[in-house]
C-alpha positions as CSV (number, residue, x, y, z in Angstrom):
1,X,2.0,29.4,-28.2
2,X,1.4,26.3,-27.1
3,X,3.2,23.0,-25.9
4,X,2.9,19.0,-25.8
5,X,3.9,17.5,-22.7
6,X,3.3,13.8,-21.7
7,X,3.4,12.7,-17.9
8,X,3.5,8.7,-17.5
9,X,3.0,7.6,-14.5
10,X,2.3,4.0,-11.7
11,X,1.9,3.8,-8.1
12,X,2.0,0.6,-6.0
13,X,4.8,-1.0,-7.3
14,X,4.8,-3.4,-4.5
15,X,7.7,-5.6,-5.8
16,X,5.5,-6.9,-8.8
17,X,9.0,-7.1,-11.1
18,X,8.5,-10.5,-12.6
19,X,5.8,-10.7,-16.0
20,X,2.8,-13.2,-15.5
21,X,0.5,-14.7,-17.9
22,X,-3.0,-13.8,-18.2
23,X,-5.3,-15.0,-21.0
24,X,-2.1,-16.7,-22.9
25,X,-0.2,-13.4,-23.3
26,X,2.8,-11.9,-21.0
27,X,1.5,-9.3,-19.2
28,X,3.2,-7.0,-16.8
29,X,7.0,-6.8,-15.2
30,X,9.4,-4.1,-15.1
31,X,11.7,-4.8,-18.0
32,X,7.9,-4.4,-20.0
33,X,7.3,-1.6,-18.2
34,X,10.9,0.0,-19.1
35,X,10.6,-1.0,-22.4
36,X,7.1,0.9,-22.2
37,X,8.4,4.4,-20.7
38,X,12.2,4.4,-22.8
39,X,9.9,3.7,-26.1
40,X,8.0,7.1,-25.1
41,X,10.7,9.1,-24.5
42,X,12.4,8.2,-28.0
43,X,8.9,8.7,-29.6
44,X,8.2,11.9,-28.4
45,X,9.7,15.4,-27.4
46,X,8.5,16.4,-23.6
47,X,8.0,12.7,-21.6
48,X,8.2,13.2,-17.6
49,X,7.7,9.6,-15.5
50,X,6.4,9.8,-11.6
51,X,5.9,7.4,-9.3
52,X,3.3,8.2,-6.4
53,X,4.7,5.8,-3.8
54,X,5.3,2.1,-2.6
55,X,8.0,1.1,-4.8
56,X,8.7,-2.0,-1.6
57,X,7.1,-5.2,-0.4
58,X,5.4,-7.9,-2.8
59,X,8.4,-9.4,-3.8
60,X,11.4,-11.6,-2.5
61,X,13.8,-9.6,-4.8
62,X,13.0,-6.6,-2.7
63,X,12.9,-8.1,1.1
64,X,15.9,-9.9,0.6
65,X,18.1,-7.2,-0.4
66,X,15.4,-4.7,2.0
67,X,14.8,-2.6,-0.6
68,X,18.2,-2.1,-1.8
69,X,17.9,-4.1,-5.2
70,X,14.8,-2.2,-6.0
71,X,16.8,1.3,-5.4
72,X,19.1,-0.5,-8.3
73,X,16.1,-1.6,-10.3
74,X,14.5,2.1,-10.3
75,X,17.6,4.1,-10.8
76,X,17.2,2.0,-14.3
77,X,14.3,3.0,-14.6
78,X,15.2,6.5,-14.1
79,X,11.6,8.3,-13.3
80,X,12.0,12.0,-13.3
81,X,10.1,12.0,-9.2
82,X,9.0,9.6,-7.1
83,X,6.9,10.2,-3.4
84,X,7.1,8.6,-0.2
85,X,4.4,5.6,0.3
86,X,3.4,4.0,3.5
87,X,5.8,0.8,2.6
88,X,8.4,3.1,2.3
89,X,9.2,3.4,5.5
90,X,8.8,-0.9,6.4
91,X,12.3,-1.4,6.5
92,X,12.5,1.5,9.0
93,X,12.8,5.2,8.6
94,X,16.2,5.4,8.5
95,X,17.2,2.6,6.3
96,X,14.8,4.7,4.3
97,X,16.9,7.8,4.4
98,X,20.1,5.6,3.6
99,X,17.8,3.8,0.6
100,X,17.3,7.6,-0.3
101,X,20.8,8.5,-0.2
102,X,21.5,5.4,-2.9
103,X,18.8,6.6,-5.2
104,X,20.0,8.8,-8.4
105,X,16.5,10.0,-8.9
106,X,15.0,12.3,-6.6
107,X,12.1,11.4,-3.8
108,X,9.6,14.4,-2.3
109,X,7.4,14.9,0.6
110,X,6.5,18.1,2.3
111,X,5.2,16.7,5.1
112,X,7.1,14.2,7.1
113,X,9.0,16.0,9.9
114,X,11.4,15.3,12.7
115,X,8.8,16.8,15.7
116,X,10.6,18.5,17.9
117,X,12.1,20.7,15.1
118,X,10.1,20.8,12.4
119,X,12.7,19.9,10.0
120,X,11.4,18.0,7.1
121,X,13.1,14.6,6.1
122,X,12.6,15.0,2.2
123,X,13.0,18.3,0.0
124,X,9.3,18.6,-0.6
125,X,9.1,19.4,-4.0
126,X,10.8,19.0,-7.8
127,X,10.4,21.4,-10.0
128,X,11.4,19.2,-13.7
129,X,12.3,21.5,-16.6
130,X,11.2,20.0,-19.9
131,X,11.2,21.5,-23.8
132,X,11.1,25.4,-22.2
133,X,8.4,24.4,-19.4
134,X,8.1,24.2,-15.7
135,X,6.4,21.1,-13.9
136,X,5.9,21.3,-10.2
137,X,5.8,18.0,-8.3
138,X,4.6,18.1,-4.5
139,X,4.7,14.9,-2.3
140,X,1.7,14.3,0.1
141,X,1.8,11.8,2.6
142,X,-0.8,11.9,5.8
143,X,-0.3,10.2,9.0
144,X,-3.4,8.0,8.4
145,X,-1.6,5.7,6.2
146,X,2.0,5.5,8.0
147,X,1.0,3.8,10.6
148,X,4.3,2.0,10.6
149,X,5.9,4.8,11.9
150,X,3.9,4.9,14.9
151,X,6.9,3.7,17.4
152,X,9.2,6.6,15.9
153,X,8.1,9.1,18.3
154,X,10.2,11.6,16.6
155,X,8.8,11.5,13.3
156,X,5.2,12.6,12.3
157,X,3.1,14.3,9.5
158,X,0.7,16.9,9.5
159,X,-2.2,14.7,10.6
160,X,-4.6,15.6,7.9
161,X,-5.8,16.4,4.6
162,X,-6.7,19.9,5.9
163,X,-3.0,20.6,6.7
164,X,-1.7,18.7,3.9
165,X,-4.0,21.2,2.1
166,X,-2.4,24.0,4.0
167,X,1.1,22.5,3.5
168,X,0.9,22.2,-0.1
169,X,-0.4,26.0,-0.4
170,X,2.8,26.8,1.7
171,X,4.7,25.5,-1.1
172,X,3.0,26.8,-4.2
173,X,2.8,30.2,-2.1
174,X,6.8,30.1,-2.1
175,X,8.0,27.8,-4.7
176,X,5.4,27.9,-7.6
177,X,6.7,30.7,-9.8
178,X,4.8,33.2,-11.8
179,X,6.4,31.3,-14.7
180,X,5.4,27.5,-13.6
181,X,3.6,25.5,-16.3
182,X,2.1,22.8,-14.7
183,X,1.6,21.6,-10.6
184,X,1.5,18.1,-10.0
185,X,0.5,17.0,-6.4
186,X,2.3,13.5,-6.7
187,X,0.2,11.8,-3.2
188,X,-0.4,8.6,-1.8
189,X,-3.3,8.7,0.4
190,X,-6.0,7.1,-1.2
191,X,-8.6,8.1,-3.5
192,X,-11.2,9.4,-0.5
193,X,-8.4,11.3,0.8
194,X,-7.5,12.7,-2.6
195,X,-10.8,14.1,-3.4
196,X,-11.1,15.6,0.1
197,X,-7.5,17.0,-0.5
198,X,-8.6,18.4,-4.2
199,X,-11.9,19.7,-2.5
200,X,-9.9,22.0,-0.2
201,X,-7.5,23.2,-2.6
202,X,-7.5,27.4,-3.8
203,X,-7.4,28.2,-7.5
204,X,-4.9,30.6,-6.5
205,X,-2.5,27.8,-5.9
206,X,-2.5,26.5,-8.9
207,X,-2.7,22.9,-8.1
208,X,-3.4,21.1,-12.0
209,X,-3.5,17.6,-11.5
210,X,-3.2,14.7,-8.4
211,X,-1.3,11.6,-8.8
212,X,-2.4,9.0,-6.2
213,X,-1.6,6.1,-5.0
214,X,-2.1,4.0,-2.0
215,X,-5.8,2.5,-2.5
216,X,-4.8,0.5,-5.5
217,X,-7.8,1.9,-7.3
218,X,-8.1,0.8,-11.1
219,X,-9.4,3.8,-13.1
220,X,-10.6,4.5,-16.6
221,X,-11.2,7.5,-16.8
222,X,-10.0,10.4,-14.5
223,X,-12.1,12.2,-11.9
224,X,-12.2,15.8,-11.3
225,X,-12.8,17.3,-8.1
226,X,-12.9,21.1,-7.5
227,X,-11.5,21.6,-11.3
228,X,-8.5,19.0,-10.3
229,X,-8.1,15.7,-12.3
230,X,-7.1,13.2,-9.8
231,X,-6.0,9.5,-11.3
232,X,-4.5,6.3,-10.1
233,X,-3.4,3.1,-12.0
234,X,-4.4,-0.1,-9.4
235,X,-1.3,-1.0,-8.4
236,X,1.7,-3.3,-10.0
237,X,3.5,-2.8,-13.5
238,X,0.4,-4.5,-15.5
239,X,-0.5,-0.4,-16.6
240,X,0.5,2.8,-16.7
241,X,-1.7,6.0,-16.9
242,X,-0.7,8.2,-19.5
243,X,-1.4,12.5,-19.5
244,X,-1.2,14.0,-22.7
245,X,-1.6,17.6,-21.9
246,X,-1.7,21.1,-24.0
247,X,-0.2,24.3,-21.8
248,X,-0.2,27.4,-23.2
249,X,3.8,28.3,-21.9
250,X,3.3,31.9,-22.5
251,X,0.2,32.5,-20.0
252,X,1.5,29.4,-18.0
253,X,-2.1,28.0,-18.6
254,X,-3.5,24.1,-19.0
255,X,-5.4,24.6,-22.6
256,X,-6.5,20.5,-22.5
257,X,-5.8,17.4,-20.3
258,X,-6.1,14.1,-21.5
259,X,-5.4,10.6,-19.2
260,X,-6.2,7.2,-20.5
261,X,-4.8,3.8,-18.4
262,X,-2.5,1.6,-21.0
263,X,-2.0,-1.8,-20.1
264,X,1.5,-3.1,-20.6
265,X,1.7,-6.1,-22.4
266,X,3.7,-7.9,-25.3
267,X,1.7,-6.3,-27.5
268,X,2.2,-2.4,-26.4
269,X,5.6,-2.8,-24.8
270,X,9.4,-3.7,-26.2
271,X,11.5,-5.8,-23.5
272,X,14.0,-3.3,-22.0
273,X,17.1,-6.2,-22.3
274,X,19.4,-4.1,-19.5
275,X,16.7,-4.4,-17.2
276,X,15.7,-7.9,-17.8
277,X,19.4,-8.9,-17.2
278,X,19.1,-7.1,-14.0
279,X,16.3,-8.5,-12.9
280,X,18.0,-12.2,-14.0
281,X,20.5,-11.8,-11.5
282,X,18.4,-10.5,-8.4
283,X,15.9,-13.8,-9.5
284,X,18.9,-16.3,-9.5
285,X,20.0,-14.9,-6.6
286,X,16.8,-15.6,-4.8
287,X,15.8,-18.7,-6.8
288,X,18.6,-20.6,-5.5
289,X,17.8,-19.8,-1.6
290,X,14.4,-19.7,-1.7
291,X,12.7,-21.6,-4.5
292,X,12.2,-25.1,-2.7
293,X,8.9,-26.2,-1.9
294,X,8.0,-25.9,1.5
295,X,4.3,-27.3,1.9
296,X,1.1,-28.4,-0.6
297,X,-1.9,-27.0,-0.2
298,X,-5.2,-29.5,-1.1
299,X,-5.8,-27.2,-3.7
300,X,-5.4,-23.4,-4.7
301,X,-6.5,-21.1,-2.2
302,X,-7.9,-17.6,-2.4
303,X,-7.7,-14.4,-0.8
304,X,-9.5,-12.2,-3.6
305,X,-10.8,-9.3,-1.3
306,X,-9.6,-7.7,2.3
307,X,-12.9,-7.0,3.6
308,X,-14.3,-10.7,4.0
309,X,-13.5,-14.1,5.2
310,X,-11.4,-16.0,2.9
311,X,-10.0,-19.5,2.8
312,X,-6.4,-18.0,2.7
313,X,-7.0,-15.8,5.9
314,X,-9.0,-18.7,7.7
315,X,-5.9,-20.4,6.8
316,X,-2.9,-18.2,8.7
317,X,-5.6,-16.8,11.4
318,X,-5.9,-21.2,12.6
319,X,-2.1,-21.5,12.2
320,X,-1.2,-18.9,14.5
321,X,-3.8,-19.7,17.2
322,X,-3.0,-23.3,17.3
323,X,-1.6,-24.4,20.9
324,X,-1.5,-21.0,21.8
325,X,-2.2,-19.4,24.9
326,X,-4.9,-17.1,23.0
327,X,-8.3,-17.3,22.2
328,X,-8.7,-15.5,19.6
329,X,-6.4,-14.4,16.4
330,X,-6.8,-11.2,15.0
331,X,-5.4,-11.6,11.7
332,X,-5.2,-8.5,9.7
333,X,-6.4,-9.0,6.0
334,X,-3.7,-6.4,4.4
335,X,-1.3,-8.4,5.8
336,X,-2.2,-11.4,3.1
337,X,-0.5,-9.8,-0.1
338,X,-1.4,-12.7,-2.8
339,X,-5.0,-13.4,-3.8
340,X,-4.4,-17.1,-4.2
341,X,-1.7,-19.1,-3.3
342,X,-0.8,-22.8,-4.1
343,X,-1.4,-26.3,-4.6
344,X,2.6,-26.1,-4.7
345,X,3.6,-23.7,-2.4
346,X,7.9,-22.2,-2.0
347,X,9.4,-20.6,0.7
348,X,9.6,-17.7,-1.9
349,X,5.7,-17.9,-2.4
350,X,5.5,-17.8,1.6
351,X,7.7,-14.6,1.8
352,X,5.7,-13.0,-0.8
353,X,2.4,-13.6,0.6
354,X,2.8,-12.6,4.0
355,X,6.0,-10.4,4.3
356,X,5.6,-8.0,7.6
357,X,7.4,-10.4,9.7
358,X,6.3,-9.0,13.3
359,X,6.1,-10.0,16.9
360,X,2.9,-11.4,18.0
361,X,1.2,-9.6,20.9
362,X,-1.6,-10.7,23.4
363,X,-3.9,-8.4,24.9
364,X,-7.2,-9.5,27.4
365,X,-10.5,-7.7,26.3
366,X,-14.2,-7.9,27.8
367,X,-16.9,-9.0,26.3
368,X,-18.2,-5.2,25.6
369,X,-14.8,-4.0,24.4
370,X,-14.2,-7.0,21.8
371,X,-18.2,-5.8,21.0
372,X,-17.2,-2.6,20.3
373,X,-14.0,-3.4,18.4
374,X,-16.1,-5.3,16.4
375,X,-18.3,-2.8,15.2
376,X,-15.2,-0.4,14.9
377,X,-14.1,-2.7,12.4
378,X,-17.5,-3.3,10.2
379,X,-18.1,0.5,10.2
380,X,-19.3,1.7,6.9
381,X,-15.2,2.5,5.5
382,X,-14.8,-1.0,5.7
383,X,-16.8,-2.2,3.1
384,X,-14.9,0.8,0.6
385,X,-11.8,-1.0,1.7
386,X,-10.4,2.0,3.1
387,X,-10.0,0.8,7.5
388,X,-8.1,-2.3,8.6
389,X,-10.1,-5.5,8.4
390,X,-9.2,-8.9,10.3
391,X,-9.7,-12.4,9.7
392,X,-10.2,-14.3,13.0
393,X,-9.9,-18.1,14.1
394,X,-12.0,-21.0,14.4
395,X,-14.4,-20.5,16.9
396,X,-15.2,-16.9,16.7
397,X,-18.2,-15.9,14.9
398,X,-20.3,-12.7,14.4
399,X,-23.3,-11.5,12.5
400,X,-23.2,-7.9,11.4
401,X,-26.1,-6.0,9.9
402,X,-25.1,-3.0,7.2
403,X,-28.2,-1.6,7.1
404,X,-28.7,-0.7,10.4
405,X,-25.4,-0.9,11.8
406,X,-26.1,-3.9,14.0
407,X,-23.7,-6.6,15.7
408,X,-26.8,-9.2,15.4
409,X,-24.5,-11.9,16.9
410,X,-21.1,-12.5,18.5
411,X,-20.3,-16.0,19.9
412,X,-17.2,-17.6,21.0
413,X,-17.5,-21.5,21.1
414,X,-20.9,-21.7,19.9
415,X,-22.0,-19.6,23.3
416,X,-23.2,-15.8,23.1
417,X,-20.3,-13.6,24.5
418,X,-21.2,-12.1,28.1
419,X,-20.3,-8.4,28.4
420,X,-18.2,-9.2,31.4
421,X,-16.7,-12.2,29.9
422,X,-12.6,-12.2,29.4
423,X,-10.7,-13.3,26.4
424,X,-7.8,-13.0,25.3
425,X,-6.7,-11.6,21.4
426,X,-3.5,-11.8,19.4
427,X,-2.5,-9.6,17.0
428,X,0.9,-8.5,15.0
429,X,2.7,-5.7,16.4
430,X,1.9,-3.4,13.5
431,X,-1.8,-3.9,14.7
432,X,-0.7,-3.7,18.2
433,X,0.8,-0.5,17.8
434,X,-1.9,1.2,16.1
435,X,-4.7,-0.5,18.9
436,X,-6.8,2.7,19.4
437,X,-7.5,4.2,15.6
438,X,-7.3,0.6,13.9
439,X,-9.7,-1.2,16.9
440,X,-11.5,1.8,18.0
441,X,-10.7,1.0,21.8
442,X,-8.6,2.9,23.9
443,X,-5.5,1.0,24.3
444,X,-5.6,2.5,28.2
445,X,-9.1,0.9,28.9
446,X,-7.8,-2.4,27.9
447,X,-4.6,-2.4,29.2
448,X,-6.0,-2.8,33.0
449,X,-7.1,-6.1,31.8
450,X,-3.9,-7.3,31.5
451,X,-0.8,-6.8,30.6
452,X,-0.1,-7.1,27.1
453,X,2.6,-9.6,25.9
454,X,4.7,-11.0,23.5
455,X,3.5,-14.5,22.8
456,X,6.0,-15.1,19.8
457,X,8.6,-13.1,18.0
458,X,8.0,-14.0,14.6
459,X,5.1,-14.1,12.6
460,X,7.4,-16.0,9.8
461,X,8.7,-18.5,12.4
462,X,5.1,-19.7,13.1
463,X,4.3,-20.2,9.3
464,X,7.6,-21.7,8.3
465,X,7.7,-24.3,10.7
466,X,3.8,-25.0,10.4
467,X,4.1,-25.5,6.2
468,X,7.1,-27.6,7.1
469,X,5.5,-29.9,8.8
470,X,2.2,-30.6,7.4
471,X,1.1,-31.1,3.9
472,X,-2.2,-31.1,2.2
473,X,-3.3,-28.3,3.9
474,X,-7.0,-26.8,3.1
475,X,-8.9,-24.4,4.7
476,X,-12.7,-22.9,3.6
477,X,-15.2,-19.9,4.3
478,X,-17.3,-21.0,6.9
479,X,-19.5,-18.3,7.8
480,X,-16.8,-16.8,10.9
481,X,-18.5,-12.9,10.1
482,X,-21.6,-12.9,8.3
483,X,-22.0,-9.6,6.8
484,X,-26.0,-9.2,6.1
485,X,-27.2,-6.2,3.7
């Protein structure tokens, strides 16, 4: 005998609550997106919803309230299991756990851990009975992507897929009943990291499907790896991915898996009134502190991929290294959420774009180092959009080669940069912190240099004050990184 059961599901929330129009229809927002998932679950019998990580950041609704109004927003929503995503933990890992406590829907991860005990901060799995079936949700999270957490020396993760792997056979070994319907690895790692993980998964555990987040990769169809569908939605509420899937509940057996990405749109989803008054009174809230125009740029500018130069991140790279006592700004690219931004520009828009509000640090490199952390950052990762990637100030320049893995050029004031020449970089904390895997430098073989510093205490502080007092702003590509084939 056989079953229906339908698992909807999004990843990388990021905040994106509000609709926006593209093409001259309404796309997007989470009062669509409600609409979407509570039209489902009237439609049909056996309707699960799971949500693989970053609910936070993107929005103003969710920094002001850190996190807490989009707790209220999702216990609306009411998905059946969420997982732990990098952002998760930006507020700090125990306003997390208090976030947690405030949440009426449940949130999994097997593998973050207090170190000194092993005691795990999340239950690790969900098992969701629906229409006579067992589903088995596992949370994945590796320590590649919470860099954050870096500074909590008491938390950690098991440091890579292969114990991830090993961690979620520990699970299915114990928890997975002979009567289980359906495993779900709910993850948010990445795409690379979920086919490594699917790759390294037994039959015998029974793993049926990965839910992934973290890479914001847009999918049309699903891929399988090692007999294991693994799917992710891009990131925001613009879609939702959509299993409809057969299972035989008397041999606990998949019969047939289907996945398709629907986008959510006026035309495919009712407005879910409750949560659009909701989200009226978290906007008024915020509109009346923080929607006042602050600066104007020239004209729009853009920031449509991490792994270039753009005019946005030439922008924020200048603004932080004018009369500085730096050379050189360091200006990591994830940290520039929007993909264009302005002519007007409101202090809400500035929040949104550039969020992590962090200490800025200064640290003295040679000539060799800064070559090597160079080609750290254009290894061959970088152009999948899977490492850290900088924008840098006026006045630095480099020439990379893909093809042969070549820094061609690297130049500082128009002059070629001497191995044993000092500068000095500046960088956010969060890039401070993680100085050895994101800059490929030991942070000990730099630190002789000099001793690193705090130059200012708030990345926000800089911006504010520099969009409040000048207008007009503009800023271009102008060939800072060359990137040759």
């Amino acid at each position: 005998m056989s079953k229906h059961i339908t698992i909807l599901h999004n990843n990388d929330m990021h905040g994106d609550f509000l609709p926006h129009v593209e093409d001259g229809r309404e796309v997007g927002g989470l009062a669509r997106l409600a609409g979407f998932v509570k039209q489902a679950r009237m439609e049909e019998d056996h309707v699960l919803y799971a949500l693989a990580g970053d609910m936070f950041r993107g929005s103003i609704i969710d920094s002001e309230y850190l996190g807490l109004s989009t707790i209220d927003l999702m216990n609306l929503l009411a998905p059946d299991v969420t997982t732990v995503g990098n952002h998760e933990v930006d507020y700090g890992l125990a306003h997390l756990l208090f976030l947690e406590k405030c949440a009426t829907f449940p949130i999994i991860n097997a593998n973050l851990f207090v170190t000194f005990n092993n005691t795990r901060l999340f239950v690790p799995y969900r098992t969701v009975r629906i229409g006579g079936m067992k589903v088995l949700f596992i949370g994945i999270l590796t320590e590649e992507v919470i860099a954050s957490t870096k500074q909590e020396k008491v938390i950690g993760t098991f440091v890579d897929v292969r114990e991830a792997a090993r961690e979620v056979g520990v699970i299915c070994d114990n928890y997975r009943n002979r009567d289980a319907d359906l495993t779900v690895l709910l993850t948010h790692i990445g795409i690379e990291k979920d086919r490594e993980l699917a790759a390294q998964l037994r039959p015998a555990w029974g793993v049926d499907l990965i839910i992934g987040g973290h890479s914001h990769t847009f999918m049309d169809q699903m891929e399988v790896v090692n007999g294991v569908p693994i799917v992710q939605v891009g990131k925001g509420t613009s879609q939702i991915g959509r299993f409809d899937i057969e299972v035989d509940n008397v041999e606990h057996e998949v019969l047939d898996v289907q996945w398709r990405c629907e986008p959510i749109d006026e035309t495919t989803a009712p407005t879910d009134t409750v949560m659009a008054d909701l989200l009226d009174h978290y906007r008024s809230e915020t509109d009346a502190k923080y929607k006042r125009v602050i600066t104007y740029f020239a004209r729009e500018l853009t920031h449509p991929e991490r792994n270039q130069e753009t005019e946005m991140g030439n922008l924020y790279a200048d603004i932080m290294q004018v009369d500085s006592s730096f050379d050189i700004m360091f200006m990591g690219s994830g940290a520039i959420r929007k993909q264009a931004m302005g002519p007007v520009v409101e202090v809400q828009d500035m929040m949104e774009n550039t969020p992590f509000d962090d200490a800025i640090w200064m640290v003295k490199v040679t000539g060799a180092q800064l070559r090597r952390i160079v080609t750290h950052i254009c290894r061959d990762d970088a152009w999948l959009g899977h490492t850290e990637f900088y924008q840098v100030s006026r006045g630095f320049h480099f020439t990379w080669r893909k093809s042969t893995h070549t820094l061609e050029e690297l130049t500082w004031q128009g002059e070629a940069i001497r191995d044993d020449q000092m500068l000095t970089i500046a960088l956010q904390e969060y890039h401070f912190a993680n100085f050895d895997e994101f800059l490929g430098v030991p942070f000990d073989e730099v630190e002789p240099n000099m001793r690193p510093c705090v130059v200012a205490s708030s990345f926000l502080n800089i911006v504010e004050e520099y969009f409040s007092t000048h207008q007009n702003l503009d800023a271009h590509v102008e060939g800072r990184m060359q990137i040759l084939d």
